[in-house]
C-alpha positions as a Python dict, from the first residue, in 0.01 Angstrom:
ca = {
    (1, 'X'): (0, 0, 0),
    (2, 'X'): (-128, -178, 275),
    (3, 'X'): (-153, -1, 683),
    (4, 'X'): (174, -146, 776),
    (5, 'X'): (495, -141, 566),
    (6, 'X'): (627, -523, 453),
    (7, 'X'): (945, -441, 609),
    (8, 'X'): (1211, -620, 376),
    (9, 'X'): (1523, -838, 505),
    (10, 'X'): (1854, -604, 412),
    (11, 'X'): (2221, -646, 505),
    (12, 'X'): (2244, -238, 400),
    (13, 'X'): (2494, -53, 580),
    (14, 'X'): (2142, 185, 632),
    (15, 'X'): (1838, 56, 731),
    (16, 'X'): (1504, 217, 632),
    (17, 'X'): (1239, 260, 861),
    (18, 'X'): (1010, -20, 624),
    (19, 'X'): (1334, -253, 605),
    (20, 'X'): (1436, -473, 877),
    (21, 'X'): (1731, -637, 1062),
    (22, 'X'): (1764, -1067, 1093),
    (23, 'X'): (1664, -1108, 1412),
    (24, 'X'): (1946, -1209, 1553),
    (25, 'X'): (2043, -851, 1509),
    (26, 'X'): (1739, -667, 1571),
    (27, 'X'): (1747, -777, 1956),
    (28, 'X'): (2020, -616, 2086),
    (29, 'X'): (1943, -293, 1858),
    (30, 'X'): (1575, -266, 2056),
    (31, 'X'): (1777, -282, 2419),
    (32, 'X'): (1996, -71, 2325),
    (33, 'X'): (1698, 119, 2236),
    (34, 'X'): (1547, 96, 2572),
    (35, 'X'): (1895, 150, 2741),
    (36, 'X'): (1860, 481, 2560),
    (37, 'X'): (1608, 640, 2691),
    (38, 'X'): (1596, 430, 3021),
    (39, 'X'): (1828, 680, 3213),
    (40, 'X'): (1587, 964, 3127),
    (41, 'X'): (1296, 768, 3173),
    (42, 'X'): (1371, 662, 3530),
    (43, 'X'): (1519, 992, 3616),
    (44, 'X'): (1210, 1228, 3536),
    (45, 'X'): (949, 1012, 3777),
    (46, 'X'): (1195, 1049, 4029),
    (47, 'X'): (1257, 1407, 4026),
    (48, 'X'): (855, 1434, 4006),
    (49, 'X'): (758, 1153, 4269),
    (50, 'X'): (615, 914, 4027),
    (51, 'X'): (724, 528, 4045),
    (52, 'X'): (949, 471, 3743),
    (53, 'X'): (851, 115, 3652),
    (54, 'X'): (487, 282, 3600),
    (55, 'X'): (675, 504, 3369),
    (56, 'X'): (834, 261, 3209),
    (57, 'X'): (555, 38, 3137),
    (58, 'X'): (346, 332, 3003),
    (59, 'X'): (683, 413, 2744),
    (60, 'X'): (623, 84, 2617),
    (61, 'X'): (260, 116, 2592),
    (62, 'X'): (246, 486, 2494),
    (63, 'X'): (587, 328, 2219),
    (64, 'X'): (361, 49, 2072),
    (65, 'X'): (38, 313, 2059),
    (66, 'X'): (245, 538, 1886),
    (67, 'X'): (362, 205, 1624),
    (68, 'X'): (-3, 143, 1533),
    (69, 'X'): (-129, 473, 1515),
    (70, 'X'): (152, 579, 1306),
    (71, 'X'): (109, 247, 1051),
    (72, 'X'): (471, 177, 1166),
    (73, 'X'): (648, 442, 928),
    (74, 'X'): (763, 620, 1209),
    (75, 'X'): (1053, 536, 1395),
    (76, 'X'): (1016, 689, 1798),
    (77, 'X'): (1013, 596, 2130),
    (78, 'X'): (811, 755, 2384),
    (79, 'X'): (968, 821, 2725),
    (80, 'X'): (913, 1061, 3023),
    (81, 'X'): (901, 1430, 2922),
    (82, 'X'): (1097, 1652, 3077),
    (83, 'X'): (843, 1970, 3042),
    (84, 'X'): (653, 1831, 3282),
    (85, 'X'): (886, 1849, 3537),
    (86, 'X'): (839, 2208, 3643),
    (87, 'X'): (479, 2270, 3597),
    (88, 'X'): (426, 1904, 3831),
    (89, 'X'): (610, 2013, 4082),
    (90, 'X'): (465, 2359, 4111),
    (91, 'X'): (64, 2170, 4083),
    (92, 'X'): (166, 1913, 4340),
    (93, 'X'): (454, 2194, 4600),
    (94, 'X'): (612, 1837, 4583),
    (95, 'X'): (875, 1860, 4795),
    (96, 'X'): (1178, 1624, 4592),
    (97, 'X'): (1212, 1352, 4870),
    (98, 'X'): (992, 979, 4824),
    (99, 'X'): (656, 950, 4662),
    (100, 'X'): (455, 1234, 4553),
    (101, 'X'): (123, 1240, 4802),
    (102, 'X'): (-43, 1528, 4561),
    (103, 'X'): (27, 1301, 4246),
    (104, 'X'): (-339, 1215, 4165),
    (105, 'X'): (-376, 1616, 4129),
    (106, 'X'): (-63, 1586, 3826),
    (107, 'X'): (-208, 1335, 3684),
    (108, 'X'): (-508, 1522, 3588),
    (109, 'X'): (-341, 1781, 3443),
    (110, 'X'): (-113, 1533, 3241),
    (111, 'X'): (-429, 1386, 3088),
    (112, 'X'): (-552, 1725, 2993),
    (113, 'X'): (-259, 1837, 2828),
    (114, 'X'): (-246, 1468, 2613),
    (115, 'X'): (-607, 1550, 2563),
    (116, 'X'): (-528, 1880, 2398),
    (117, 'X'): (-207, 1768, 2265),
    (118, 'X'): (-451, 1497, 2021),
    (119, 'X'): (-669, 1777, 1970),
    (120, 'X'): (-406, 1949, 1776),
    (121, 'X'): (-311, 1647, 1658),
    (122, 'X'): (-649, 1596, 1502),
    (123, 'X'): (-643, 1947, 1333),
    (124, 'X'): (-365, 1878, 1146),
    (125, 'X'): (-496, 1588, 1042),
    (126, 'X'): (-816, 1729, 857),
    (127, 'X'): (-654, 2075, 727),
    (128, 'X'): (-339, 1956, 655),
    (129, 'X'): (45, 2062, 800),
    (130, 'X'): (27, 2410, 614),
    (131, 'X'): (0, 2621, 887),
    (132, 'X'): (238, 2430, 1048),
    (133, 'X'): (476, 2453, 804),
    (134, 'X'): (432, 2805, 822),
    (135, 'X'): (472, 2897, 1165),
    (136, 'X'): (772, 2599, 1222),
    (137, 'X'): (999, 2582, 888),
    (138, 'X'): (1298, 2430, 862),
    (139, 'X'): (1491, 2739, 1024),
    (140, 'X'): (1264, 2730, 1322),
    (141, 'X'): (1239, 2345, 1381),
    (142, 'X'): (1632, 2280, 1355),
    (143, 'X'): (1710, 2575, 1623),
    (144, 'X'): (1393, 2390, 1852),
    (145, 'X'): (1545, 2070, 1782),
    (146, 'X'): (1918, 2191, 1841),
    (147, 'X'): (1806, 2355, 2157),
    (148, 'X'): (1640, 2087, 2313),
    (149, 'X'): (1978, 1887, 2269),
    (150, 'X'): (2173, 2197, 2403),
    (151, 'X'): (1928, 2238, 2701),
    (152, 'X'): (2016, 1872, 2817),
    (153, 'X'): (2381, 1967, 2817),
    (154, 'X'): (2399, 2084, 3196),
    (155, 'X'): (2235, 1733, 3285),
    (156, 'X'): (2507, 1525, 3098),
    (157, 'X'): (2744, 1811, 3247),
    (158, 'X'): (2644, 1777, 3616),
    (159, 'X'): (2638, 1409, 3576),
    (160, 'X'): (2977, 1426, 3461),
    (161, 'X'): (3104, 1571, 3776),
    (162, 'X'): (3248, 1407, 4107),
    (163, 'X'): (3580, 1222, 4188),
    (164, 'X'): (3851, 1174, 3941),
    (165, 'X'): (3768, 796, 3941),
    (166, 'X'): (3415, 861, 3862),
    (167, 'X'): (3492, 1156, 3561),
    (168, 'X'): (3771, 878, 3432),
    (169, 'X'): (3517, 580, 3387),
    (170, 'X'): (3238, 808, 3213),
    (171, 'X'): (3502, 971, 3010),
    (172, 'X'): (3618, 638, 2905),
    (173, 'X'): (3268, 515, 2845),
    (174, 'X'): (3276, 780, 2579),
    (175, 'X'): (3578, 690, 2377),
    (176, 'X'): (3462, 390, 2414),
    (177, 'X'): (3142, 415, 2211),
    (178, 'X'): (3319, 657, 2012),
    (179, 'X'): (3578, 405, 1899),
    (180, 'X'): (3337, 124, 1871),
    (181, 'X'): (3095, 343, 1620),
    (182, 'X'): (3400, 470, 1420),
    (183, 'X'): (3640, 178, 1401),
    (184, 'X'): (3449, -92, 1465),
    (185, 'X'): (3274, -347, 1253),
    (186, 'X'): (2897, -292, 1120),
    (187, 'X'): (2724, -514, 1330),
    (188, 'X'): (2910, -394, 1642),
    (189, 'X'): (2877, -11, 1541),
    (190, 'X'): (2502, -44, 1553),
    (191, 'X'): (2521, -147, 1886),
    (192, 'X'): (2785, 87, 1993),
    (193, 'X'): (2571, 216, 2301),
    (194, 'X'): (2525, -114, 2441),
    (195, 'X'): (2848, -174, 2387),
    (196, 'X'): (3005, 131, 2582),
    (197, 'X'): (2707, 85, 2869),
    (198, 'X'): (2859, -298, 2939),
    (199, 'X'): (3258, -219, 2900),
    (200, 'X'): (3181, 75, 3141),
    (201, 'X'): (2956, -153, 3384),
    (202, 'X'): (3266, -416, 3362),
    (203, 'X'): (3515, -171, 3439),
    (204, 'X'): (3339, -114, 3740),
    (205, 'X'): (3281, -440, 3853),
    (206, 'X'): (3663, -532, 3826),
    (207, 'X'): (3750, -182, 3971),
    (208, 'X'): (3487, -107, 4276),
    (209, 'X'): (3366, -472, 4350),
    (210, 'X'): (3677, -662, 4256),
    (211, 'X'): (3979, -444, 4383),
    (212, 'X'): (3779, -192, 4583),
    (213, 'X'): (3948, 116, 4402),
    (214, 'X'): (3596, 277, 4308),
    (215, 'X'): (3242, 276, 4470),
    (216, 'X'): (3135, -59, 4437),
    (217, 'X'): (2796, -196, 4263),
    (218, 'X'): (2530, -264, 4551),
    (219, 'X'): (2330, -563, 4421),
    (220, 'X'): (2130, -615, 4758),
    (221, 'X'): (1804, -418, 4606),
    (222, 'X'): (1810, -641, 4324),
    (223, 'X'): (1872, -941, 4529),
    (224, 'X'): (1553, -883, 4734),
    (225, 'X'): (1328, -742, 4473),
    (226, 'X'): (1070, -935, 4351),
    (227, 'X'): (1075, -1113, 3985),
    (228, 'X'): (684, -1039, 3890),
    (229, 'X'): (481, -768, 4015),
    (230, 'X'): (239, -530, 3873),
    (231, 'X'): (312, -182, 3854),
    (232, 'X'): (169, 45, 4143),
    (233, 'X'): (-136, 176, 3902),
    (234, 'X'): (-259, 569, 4034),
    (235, 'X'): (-599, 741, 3922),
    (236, 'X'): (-645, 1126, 3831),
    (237, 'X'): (-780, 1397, 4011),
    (238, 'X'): (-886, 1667, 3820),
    (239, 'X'): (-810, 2002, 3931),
    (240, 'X'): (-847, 2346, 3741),
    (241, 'X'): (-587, 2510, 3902),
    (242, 'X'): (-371, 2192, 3789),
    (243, 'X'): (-516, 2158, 3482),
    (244, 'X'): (-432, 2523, 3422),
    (245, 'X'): (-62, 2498, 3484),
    (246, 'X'): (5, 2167, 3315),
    (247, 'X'): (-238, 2171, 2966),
    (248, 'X'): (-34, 2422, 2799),
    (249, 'X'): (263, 2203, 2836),
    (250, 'X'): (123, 2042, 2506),
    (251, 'X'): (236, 2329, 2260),
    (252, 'X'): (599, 2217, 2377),
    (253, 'X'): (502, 1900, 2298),
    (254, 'X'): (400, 1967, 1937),
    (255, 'X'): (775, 2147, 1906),
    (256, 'X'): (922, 1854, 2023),
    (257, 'X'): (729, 1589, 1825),
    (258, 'X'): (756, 1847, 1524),
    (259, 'X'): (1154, 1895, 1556),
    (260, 'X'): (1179, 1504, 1556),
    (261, 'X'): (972, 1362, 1259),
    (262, 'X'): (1163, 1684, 1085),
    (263, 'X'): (1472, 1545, 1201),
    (264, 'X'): (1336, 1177, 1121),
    (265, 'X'): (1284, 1270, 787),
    (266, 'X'): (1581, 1445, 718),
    (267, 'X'): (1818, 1132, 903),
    (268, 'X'): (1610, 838, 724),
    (269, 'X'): (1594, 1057, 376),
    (270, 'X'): (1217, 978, 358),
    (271, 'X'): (961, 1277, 363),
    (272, 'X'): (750, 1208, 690),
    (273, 'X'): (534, 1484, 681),
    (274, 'X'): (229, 1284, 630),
    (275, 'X'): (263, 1124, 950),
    (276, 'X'): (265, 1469, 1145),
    (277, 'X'): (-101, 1500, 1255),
    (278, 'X'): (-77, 1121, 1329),
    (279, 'X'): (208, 1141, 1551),
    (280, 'X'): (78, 1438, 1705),
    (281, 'X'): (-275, 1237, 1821),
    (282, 'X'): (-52, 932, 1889),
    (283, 'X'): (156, 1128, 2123),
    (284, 'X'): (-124, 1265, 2279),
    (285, 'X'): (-317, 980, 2334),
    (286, 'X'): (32, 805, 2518),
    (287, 'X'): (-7, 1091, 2731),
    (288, 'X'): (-337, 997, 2832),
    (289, 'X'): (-345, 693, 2912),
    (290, 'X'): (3, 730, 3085),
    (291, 'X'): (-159, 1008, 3311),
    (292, 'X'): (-477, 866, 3361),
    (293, 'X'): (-287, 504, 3583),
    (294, 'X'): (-13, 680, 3702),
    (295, 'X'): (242, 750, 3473),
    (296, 'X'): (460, 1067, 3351),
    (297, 'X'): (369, 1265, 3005),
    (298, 'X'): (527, 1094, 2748),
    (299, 'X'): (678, 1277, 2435),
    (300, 'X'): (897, 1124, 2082),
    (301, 'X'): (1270, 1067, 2242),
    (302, 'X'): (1574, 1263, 2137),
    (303, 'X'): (1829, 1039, 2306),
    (304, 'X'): (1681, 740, 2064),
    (305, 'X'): (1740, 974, 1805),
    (306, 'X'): (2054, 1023, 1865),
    (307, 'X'): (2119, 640, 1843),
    (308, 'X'): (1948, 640, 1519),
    (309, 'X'): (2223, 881, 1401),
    (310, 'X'): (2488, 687, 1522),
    (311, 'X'): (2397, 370, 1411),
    (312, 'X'): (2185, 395, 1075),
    (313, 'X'): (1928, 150, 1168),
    (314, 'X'): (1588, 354, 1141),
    (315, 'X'): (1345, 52, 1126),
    (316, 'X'): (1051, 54, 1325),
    (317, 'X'): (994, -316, 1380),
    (318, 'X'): (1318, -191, 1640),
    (319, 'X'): (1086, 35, 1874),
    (320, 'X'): (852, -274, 1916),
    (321, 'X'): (1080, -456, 2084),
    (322, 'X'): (1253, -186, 2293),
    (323, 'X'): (835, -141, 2411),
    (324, 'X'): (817, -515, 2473),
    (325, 'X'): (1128, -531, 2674),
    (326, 'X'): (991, -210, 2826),
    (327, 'X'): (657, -374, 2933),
    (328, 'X'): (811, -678, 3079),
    (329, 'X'): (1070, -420, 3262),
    (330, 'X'): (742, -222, 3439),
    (331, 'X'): (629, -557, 3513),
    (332, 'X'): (968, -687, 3714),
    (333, 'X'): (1108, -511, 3990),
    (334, 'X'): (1380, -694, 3954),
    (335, 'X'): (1462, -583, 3617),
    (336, 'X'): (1395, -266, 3713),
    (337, 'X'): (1632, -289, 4019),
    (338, 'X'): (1893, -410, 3779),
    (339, 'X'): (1889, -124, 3546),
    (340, 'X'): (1909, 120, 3834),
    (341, 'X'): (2214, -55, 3955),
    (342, 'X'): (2364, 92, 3591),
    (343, 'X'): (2688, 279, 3778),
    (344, 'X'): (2658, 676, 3755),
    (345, 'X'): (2953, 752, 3623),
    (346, 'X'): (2901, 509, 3297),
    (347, 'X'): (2524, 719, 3275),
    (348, 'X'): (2670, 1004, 3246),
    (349, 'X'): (2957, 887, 2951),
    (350, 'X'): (2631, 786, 2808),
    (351, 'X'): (2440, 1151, 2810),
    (352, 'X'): (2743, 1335, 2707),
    (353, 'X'): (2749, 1109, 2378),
    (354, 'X'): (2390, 1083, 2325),
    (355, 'X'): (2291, 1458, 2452),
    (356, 'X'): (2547, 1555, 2240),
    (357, 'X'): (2432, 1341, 1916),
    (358, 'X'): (2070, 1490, 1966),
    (359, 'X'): (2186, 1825, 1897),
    (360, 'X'): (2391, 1759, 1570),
    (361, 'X'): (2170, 1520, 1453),
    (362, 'X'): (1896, 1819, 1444),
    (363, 'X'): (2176, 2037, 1295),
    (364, 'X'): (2120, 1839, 996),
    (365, 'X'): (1795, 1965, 915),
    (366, 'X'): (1966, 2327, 839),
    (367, 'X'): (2209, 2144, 603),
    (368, 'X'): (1942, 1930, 412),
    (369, 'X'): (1747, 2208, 349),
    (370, 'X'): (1996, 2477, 275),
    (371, 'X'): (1870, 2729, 544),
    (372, 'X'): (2002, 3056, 456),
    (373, 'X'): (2229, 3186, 762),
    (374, 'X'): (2351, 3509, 625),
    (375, 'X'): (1987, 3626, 659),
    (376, 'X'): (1960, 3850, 935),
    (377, 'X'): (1587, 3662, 1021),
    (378, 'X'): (1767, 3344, 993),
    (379, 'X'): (2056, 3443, 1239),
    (380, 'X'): (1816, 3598, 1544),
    (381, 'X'): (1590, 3350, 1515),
    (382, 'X'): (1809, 3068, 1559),
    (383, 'X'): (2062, 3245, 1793),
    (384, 'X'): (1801, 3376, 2017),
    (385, 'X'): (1622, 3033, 2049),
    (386, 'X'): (1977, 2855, 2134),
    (387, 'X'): (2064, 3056, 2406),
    (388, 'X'): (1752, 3070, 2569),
    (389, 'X'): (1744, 2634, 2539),
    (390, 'X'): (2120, 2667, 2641),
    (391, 'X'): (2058, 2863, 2951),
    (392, 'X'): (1735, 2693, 3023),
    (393, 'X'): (1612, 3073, 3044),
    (394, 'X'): (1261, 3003, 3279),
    (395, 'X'): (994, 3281, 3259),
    (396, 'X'): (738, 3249, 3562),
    (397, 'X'): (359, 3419, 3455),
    (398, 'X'): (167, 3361, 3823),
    (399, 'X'): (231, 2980, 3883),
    (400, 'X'): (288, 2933, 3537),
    (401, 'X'): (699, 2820, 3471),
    (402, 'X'): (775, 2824, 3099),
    (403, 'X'): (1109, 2646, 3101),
    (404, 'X'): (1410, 2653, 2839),
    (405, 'X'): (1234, 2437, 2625),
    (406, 'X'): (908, 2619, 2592),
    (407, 'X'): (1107, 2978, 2608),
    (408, 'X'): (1335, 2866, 2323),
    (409, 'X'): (1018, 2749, 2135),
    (410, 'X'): (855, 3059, 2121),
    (411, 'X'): (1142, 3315, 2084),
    (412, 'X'): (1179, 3079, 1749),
    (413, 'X'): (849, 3093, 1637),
    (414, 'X'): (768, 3443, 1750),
    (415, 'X'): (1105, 3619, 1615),
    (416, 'X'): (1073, 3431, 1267),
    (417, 'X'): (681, 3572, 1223),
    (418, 'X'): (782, 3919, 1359),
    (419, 'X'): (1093, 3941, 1145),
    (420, 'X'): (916, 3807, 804),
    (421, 'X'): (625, 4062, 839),
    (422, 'X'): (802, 4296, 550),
    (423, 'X'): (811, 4000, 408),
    (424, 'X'): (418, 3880, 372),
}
């Protein structure tokens, strides 16, 4: 077996991750890709001060990293992390409003937690997954992965809200994908996303720019924006106290990137296990070189999971060319300009589907392997862990702000030691 799978032609209603679409078909299924994770992608640098088409070209670098690192058995795209939000803005006192002046200090502590993110990476690659399978089984992974989904639910929520006009266009951008991925025929299901994204964007058009009944689509930025310019690169600063509040981000990481190849491998029906330690340094490494010009910590992407799901096209060849289109995006502000001009209301018909898809989708790896939920350890565990994701319960140690993620994390992999000590 050679570094790289062959990746056969298929016409299967399922594609494998070493199979592969005609091209014709693969195209659209890699934007719709990119489309995917684009809203969260843009939204995290902005919330941090970073420039998104930095972040964007690094998701397509850290994507294609990931692909060769990973001998392309593992389907992922690498976007923005959101766990670096909160620990950012505390390093940097950023204030929420234009560029980030204290970015250089982030950035440091975003290399340092990809450098120790590898680290563990590289760990698991010479002793093996045991201990990880021990302190994250299938109990613990599903209620990370579940969580993670559940703690993005306020986002879609929030996103949601506004004037009746704007609630009716996202709400319709949902059935709309809905119907298109249950009724529709099996070249348009797999690109039911893209799909939903342009009828919404249409709908708009006709509505706000045509008869003026909704706010209209402002293509002035995109007008004046250049078609070729080089992202706006940024070096590091390293700083302990920085360093100190951002590094441990990188055991949220490893529950993230863990929760997803689980969830990979239970979706695809392929044991990718193997690839853990790999993904781990690959992940890490993305983060690295993201941080060191510039760019947000990058982590495996739920929302493209969630597309996955939908559509049943797992082949990696598909995350290559979501990183290409990616790369080229970073590199054109006017691209760029013309994804942001994406109306809100059709953004936020596409979280509630998506957000929504992450969170079942990770459900699945409690069904696939049986976990047991009229065990009392099985029950805490998992209830205690969604609630805190849920209610994005934040626990503040000094500077230090463990969000939802990371306090769902470890209640699930504390509780399910504590409770299994009788056990051992």
């Amino acid at each position: 077996m050679g570094f790289f799978p062959n990746w056969r032609l298929t016409a299967n209603a399922t594609v494998l991750p070493d199979e592969r679409l005609p091209w014709g078909a693969a195209l659209p299924m890699g934007i719709q890709h990119l489309l995917a994770m684009s809203g969260s992608t843009i939204v995290a640098p902005l919330i941090m001060g970073f420039d998104p088409n930095v972040a964007v070209f690094f998701s397509g670098i850290g994507t294609l990293l990931f692909f060769i690192l990973t001998g392309g058995r593992v389907p992922s795209y690498l976007g923005s992390s959101f766990a670096f939000i909160a620990v950012v803005l505390a390093a940097t006192g950023y204030a929420g409003s234009g560029p980030n002046p204290n970015i250089a200090v982030a950035l440091g502590g975003i290399v340092a937690a990809g450098a120790l993110y590898a680290l563990i990476g590289l760990i698991v690659m010479a002793v093996g997954t045991g201990w990880v399978e021990k302190l994250m089984p299938p109990a613990v992974t599903g209620a990370i992965g579940v969580a993670i989904g559940l703690n993005l639910a306020p986002v879609a929520v929030s996103q949601l809200k506004g004037t009746a006009s704007h609630m009716s266009i996202a709400l319709l951008t949902v059935l709309c994908m809905a119907l298109i991925s249950t009724y529709g025929p099996r070249a348009t299901r797999r690109i039911a996303v893209l799909a939903a994204i342009l009828v919404g964007y249409v709908l708009v058009l006709i509505l706000g720019n045509g008869f003026g009944l909704v706010p209209a689509i402002d293509f002035t930025p995109v007008r004046d924006a250049a078609w070729f310019g080089m992202p706006a690169f940024v070096r590091p600063e390293f700083q302990w106290t920085a360093i100190s509040l951002i590094a441990p981000v990188a055991i949220v990481l490893v529950a993230e990137n863990l929760g997803h190849i689980k969830a990979l491998g239970s979706i695809t029906g392929q044991n990718m296990d193997g690839y853990i330690g790999r993904g781990f340094f690959a992940d890490g490494l993305a983060t690295m070189v993201s941080g060191a010009n510039g760019g947000t910590g990058v982590t495996t992407y739920a929302e493209n999971i969630g597309v996955m799901a939908m559509t049943k096209v797992y082949s990696t060849l598909i995350f290559v060319i979501a990183a290409c289109f990616a790369i080229i995006l970073g590199m054109s502000p006017k691209f760029g300009m013309i994804l942001q001009t994406i109306p809100g209301a059709v953004l936020a018909g596409l979280a509630i589907s998506v957000f929504g898809l992450i969170a079942s989708a990770m459900a699945r790896i409690w069904v696939v392997n049986k976990v047991d939920f009229s065990e009392p350890r099985t029950l805490f565990t998992v209830g205690v862990a969604l609630i805190f994701g849920a209610g994005d319960f934040t626990v503040n140690i000094g500077q230090f702000a463990l969000g939802g993620i990371g306090t769902s994390t470890l209640a699930a992999l504390v509780l399910w030691q504590v409770l299994g000590l009788k056990r051992a």
